[in-house]
Biotite code that builds the C-alpha atoms (Angstrom):
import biotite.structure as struc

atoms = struc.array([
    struc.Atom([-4.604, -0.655, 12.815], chain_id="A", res_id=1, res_name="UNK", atom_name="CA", element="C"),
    struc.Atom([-2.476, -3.853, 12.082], chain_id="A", res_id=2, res_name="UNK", atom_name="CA", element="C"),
    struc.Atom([-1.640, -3.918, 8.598], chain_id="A", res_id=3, res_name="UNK", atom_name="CA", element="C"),
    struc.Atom([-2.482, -7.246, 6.606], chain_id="A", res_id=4, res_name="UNK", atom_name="CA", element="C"),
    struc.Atom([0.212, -9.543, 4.910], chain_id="A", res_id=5, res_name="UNK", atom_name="CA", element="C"),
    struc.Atom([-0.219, -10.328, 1.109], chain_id="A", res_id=6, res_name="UNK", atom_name="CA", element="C"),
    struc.Atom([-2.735, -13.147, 0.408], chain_id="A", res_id=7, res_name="UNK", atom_name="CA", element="C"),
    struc.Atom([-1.010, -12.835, -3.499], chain_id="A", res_id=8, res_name="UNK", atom_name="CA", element="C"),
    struc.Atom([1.968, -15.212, -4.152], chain_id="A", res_id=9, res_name="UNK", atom_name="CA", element="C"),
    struc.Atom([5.646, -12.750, -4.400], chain_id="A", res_id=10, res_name="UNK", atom_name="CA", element="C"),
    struc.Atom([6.343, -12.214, -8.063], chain_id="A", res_id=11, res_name="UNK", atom_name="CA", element="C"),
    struc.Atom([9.653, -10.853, -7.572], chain_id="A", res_id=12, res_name="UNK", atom_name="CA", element="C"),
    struc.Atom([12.273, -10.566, -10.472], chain_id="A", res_id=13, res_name="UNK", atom_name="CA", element="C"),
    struc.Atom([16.079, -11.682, -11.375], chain_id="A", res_id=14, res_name="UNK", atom_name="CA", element="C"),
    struc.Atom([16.246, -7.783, -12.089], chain_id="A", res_id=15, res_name="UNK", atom_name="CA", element="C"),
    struc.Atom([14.574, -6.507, -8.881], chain_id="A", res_id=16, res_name="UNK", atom_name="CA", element="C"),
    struc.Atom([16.728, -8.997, -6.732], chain_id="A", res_id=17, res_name="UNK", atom_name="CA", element="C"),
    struc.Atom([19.838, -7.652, -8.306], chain_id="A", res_id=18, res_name="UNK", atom_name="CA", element="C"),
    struc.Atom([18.722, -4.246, -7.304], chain_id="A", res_id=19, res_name="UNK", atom_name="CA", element="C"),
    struc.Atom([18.158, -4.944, -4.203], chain_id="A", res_id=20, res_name="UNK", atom_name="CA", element="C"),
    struc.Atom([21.357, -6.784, -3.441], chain_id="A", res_id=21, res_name="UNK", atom_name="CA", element="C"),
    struc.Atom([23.299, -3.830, -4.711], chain_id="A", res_id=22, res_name="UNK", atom_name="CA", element="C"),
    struc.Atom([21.652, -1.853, -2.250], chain_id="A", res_id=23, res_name="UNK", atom_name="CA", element="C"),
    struc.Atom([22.013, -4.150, 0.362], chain_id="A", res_id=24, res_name="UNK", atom_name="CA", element="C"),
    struc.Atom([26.083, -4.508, 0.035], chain_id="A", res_id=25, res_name="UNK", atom_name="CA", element="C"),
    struc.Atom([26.254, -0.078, -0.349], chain_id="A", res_id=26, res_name="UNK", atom_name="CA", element="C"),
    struc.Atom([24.452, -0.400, 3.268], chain_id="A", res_id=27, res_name="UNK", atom_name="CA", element="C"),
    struc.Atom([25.309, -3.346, 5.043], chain_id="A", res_id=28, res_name="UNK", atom_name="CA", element="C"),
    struc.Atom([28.616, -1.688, 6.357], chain_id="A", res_id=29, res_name="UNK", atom_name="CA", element="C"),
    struc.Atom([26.582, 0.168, 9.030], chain_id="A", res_id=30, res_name="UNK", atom_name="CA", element="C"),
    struc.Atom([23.307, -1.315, 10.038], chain_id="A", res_id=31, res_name="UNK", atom_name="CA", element="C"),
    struc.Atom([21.741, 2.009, 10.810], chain_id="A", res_id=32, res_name="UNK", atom_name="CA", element="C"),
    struc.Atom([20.893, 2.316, 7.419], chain_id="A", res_id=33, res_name="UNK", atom_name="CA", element="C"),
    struc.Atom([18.174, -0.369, 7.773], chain_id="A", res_id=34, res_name="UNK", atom_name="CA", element="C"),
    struc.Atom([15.239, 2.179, 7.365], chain_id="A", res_id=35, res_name="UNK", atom_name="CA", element="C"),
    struc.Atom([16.994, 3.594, 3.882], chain_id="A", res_id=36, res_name="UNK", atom_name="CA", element="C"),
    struc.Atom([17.693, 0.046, 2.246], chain_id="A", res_id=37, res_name="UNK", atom_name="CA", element="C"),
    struc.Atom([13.791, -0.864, 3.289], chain_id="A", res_id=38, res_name="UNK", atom_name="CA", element="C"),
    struc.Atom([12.454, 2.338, 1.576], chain_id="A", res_id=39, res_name="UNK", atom_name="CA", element="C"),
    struc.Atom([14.968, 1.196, -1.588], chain_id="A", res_id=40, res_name="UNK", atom_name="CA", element="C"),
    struc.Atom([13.098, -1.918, -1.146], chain_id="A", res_id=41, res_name="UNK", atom_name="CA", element="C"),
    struc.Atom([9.934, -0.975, -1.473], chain_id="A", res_id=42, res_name="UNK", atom_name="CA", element="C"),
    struc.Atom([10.650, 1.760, -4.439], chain_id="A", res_id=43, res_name="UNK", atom_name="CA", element="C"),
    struc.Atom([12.670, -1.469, -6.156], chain_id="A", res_id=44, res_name="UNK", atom_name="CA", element="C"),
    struc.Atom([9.103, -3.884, -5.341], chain_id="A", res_id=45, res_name="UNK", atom_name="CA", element="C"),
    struc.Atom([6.133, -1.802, -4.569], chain_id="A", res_id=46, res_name="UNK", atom_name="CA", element="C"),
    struc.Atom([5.468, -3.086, -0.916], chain_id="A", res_id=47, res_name="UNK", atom_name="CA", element="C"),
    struc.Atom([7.768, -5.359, 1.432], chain_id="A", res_id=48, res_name="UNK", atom_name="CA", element="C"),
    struc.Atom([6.507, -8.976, 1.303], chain_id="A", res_id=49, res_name="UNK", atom_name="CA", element="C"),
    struc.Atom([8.338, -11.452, 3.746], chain_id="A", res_id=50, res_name="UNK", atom_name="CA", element="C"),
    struc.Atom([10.477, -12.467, 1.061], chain_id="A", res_id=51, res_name="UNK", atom_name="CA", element="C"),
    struc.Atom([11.901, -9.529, 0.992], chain_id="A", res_id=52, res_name="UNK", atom_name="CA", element="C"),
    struc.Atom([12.076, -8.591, 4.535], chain_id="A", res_id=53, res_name="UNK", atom_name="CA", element="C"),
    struc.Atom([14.027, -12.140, 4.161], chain_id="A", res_id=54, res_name="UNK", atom_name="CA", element="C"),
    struc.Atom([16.303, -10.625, 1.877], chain_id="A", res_id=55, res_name="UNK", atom_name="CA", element="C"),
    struc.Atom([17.301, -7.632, 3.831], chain_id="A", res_id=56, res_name="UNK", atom_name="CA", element="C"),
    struc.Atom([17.628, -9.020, 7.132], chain_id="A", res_id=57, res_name="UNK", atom_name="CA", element="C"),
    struc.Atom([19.978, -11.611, 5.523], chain_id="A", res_id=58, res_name="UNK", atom_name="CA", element="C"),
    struc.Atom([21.968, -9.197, 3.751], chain_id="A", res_id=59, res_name="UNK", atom_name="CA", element="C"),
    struc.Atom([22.020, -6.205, 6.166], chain_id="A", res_id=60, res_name="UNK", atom_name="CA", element="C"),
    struc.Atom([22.735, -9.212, 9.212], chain_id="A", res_id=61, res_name="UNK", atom_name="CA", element="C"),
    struc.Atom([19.833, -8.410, 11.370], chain_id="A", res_id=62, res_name="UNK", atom_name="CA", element="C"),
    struc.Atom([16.994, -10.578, 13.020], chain_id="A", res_id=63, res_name="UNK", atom_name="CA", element="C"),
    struc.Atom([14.205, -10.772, 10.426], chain_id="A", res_id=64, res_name="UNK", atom_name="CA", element="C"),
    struc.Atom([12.055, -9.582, 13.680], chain_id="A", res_id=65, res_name="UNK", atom_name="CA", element="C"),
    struc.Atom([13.785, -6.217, 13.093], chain_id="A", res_id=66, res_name="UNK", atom_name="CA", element="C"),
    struc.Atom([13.046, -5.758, 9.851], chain_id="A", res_id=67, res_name="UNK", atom_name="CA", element="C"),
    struc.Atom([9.575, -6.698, 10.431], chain_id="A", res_id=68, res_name="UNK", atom_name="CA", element="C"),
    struc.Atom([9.324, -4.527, 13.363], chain_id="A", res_id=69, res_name="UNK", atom_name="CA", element="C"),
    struc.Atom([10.073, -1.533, 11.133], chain_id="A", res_id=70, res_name="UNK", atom_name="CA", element="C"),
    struc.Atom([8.336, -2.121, 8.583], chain_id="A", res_id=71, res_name="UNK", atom_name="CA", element="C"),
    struc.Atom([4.700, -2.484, 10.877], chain_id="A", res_id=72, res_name="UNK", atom_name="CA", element="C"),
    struc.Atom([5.751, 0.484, 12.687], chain_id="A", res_id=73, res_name="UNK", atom_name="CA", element="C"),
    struc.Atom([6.066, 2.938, 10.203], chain_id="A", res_id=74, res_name="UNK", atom_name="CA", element="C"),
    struc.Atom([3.253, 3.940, 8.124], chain_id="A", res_id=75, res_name="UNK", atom_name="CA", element="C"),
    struc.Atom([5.081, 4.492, 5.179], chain_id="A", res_id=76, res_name="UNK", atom_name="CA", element="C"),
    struc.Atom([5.833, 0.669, 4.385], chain_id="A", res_id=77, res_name="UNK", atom_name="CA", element="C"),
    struc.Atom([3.494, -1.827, 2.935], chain_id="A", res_id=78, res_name="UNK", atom_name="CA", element="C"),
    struc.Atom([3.228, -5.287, 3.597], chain_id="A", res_id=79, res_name="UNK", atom_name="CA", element="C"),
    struc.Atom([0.727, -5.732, 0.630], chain_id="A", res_id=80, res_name="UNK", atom_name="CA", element="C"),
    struc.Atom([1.263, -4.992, -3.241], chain_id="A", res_id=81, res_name="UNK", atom_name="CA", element="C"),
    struc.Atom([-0.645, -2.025, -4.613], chain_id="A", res_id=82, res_name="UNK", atom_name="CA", element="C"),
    struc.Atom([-2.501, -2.302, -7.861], chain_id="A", res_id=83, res_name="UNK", atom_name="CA", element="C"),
    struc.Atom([-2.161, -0.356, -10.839], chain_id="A", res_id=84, res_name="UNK", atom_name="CA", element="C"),
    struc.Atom([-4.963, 1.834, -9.574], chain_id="A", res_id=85, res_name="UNK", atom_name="CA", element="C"),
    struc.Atom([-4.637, 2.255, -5.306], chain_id="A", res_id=86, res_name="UNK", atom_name="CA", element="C"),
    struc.Atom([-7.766, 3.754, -4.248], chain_id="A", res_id=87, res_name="UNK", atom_name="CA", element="C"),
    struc.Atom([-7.400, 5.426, -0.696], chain_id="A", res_id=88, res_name="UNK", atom_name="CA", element="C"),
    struc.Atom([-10.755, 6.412, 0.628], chain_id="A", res_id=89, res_name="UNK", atom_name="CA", element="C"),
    struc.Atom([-10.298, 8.634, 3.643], chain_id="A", res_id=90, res_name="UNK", atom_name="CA", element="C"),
    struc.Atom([-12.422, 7.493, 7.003], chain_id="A", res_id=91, res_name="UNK", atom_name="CA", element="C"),
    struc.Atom([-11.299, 10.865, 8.846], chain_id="A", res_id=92, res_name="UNK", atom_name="CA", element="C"),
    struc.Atom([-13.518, 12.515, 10.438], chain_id="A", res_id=93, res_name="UNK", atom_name="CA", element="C"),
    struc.Atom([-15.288, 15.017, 8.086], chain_id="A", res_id=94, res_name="UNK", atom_name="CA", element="C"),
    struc.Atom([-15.344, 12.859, 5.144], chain_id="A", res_id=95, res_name="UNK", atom_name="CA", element="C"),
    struc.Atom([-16.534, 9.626, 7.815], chain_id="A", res_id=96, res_name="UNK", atom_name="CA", element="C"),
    struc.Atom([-19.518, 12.128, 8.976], chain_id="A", res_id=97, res_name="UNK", atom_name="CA", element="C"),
    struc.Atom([-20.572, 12.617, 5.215], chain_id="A", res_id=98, res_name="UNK", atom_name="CA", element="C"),
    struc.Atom([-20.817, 9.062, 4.579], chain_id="A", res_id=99, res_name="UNK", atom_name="CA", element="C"),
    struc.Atom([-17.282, 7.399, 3.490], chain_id="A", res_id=100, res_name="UNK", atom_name="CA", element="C"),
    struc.Atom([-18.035, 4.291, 5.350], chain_id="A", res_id=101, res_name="UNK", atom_name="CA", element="C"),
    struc.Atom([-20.183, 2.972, 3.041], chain_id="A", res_id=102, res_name="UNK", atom_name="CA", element="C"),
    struc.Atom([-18.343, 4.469, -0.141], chain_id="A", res_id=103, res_name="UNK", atom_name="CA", element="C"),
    struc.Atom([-15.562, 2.255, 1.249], chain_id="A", res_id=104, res_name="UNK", atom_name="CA", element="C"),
    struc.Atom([-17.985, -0.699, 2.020], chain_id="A", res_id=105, res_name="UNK", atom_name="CA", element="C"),
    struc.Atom([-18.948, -0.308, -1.958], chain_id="A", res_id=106, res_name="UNK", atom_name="CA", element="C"),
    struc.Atom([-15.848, -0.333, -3.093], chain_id="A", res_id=107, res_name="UNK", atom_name="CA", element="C"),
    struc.Atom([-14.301, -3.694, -1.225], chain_id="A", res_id=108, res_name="UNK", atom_name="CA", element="C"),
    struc.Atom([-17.882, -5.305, -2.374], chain_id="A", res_id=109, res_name="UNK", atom_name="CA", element="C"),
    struc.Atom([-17.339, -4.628, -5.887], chain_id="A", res_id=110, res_name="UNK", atom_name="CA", element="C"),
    struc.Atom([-14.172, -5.087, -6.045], chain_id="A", res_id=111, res_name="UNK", atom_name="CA", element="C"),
    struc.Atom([-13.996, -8.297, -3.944], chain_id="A", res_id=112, res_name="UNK", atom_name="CA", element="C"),
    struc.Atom([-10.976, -6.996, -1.615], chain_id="A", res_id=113, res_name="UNK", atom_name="CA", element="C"),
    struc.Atom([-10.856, -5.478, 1.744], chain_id="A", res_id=114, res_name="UNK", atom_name="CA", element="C"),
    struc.Atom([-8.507, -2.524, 3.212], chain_id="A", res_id=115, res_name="UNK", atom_name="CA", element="C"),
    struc.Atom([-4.960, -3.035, 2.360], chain_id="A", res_id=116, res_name="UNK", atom_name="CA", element="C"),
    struc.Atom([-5.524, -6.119, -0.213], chain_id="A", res_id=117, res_name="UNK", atom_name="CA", element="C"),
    struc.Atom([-5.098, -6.071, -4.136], chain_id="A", res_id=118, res_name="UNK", atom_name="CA", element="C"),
    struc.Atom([-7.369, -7.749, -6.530], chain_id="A", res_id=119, res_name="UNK", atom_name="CA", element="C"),
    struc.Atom([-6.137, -10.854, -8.140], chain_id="A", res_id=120, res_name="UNK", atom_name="CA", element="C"),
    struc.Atom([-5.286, -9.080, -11.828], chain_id="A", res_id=121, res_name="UNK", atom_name="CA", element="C"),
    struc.Atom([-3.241, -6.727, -9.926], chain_id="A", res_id=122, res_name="UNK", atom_name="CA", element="C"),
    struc.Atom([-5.680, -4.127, -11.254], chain_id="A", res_id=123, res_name="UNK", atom_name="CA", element="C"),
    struc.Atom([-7.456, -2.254, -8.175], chain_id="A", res_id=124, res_name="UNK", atom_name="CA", element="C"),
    struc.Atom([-5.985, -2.329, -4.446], chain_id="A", res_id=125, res_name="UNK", atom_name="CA", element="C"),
    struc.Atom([-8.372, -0.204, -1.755], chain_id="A", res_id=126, res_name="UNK", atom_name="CA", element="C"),
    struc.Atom([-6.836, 1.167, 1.486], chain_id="A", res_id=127, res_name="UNK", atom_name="CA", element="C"),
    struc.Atom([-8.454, 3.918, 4.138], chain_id="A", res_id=128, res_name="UNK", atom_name="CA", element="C"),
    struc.Atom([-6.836, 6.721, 5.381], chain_id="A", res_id=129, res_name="UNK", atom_name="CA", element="C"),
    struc.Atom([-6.991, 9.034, 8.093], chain_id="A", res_id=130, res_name="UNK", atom_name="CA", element="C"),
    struc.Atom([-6.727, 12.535, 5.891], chain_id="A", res_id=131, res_name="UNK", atom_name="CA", element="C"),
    struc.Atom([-5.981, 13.844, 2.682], chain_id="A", res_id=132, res_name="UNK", atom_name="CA", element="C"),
    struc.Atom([-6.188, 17.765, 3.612], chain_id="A", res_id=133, res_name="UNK", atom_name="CA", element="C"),
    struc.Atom([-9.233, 17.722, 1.440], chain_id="A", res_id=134, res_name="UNK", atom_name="CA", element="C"),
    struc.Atom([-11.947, 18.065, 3.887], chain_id="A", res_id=135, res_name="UNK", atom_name="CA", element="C"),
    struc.Atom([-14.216, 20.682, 2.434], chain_id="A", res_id=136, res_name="UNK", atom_name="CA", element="C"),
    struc.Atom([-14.402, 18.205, -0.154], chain_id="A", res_id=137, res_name="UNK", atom_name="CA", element="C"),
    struc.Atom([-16.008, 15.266, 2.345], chain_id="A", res_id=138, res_name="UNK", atom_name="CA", element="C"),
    struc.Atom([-16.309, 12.706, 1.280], chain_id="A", res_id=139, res_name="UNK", atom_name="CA", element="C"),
    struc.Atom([-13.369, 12.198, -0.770], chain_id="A", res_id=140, res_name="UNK", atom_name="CA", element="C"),
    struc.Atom([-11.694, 9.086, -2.528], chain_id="A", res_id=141, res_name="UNK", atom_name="CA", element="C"),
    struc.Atom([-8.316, 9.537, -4.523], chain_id="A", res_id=142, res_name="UNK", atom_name="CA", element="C"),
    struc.Atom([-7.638, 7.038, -7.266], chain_id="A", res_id=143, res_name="UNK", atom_name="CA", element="C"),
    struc.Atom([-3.488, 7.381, -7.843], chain_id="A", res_id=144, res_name="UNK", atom_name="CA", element="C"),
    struc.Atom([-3.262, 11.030, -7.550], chain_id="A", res_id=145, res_name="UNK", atom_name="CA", element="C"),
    struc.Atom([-6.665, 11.777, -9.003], chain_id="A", res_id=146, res_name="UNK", atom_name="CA", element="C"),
    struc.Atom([-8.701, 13.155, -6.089], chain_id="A", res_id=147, res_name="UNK", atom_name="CA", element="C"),
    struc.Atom([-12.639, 12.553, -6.051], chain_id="A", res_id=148, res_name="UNK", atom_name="CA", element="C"),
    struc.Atom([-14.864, 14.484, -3.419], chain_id="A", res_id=149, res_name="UNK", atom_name="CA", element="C"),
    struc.Atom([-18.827, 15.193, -2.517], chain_id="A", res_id=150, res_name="UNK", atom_name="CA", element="C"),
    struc.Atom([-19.355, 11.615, -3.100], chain_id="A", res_id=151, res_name="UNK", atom_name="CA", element="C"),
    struc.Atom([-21.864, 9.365, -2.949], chain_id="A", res_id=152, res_name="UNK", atom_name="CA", element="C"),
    struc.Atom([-22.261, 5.424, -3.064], chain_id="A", res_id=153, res_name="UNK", atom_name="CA", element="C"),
    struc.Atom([-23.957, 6.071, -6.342], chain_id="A", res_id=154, res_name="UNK", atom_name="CA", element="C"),
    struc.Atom([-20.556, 7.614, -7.358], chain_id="A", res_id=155, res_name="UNK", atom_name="CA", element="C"),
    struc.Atom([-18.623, 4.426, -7.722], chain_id="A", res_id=156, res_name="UNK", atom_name="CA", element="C"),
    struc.Atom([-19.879, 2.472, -10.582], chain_id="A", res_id=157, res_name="UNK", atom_name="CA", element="C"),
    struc.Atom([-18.857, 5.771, -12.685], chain_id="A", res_id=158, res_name="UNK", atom_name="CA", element="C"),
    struc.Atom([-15.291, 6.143, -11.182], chain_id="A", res_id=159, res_name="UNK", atom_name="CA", element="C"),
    struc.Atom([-14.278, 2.644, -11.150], chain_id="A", res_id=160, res_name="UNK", atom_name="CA", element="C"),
    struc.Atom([-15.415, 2.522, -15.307], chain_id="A", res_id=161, res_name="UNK", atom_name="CA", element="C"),
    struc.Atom([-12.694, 5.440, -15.917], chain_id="A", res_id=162, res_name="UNK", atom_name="CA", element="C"),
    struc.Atom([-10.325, 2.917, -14.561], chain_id="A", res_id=163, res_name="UNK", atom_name="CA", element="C"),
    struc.Atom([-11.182, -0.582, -17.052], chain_id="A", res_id=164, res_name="UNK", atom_name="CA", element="C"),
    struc.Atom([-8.967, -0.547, -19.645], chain_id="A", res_id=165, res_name="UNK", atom_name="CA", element="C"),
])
């Protein structure tokens, strides 16, 4: 699956750049630490939007297409912010069979986002999954670390009203 690129303008700050920086010069000596300034990166801002893909390849002195490359090969980086509340719903197999497709299709409608995208406020962002080990529970959402299973479309209205605050 190609992962999207943030439709929401970078909000980056004076702190977070300085963080970042001093990351970049403890690595920049040996360019095979690419992977660990990235995940630094994305702990400092959340996700790795070009500007800071920008950033590192600048400071670590590699082609941006490196950085890039890394960072849409491994799963573990995200091109798009997260919201305060990241809803995963998982599309594996068990939970798919028991009808997370359209939990999933509920969710983007009502929240008025699609996978890997964060509404506006910066309150809800909704991305699938393959498996959260919780298949006995099919189908099964997690909001954070709060885990939600034997769900139905009816379900969502209630779960996404623990979440306005």
């Amino acid at each position: 699956m190609k992962k999207k690129i943030s439709k929401l303008p970078f909000k980056g700050t004076p702190e977070q750049e300085a963080q970042l920086k001093k990351v970049i010069d403890e690595n920049k000596h040996d360019k095979t630490n690419l992977m660990v300034v990235m995940q630094h990166a994305q702990d400092i801002y959340g996700y790795l939007p070009i500007e800071v893909q920008n950033m590192i390849a600048e400071g670590m002195e590699v082609p941006l297409e490196k950085v890039y490359g890394v960072s849409t090969f491994y799963a573990q980086f995200a091109l798009t912010p997260k919201g305060k509340y990241n809803i995963s719903v998982c599309l594996g197999t068990a939970c798919y069979v028991k009808g997370s497709g359209p939990i999933f299709d509920k969710l983007s409608e009502k929240l008025g986002i699609g996978a890997d995208e964060c509404t506006e406020d910066g309150k809800f962002s909704l991305t699938a999954c393959r498996c959260i080990g919780a298949c006995g529970l099919a189908p099964v959402l997690t909001v954070n670390d709060e885990v939600y299973g034997r769900l139905t479309v009816d379900d969502i209205d209630d779960i996404l009203a623990k979440y306005q605050d």
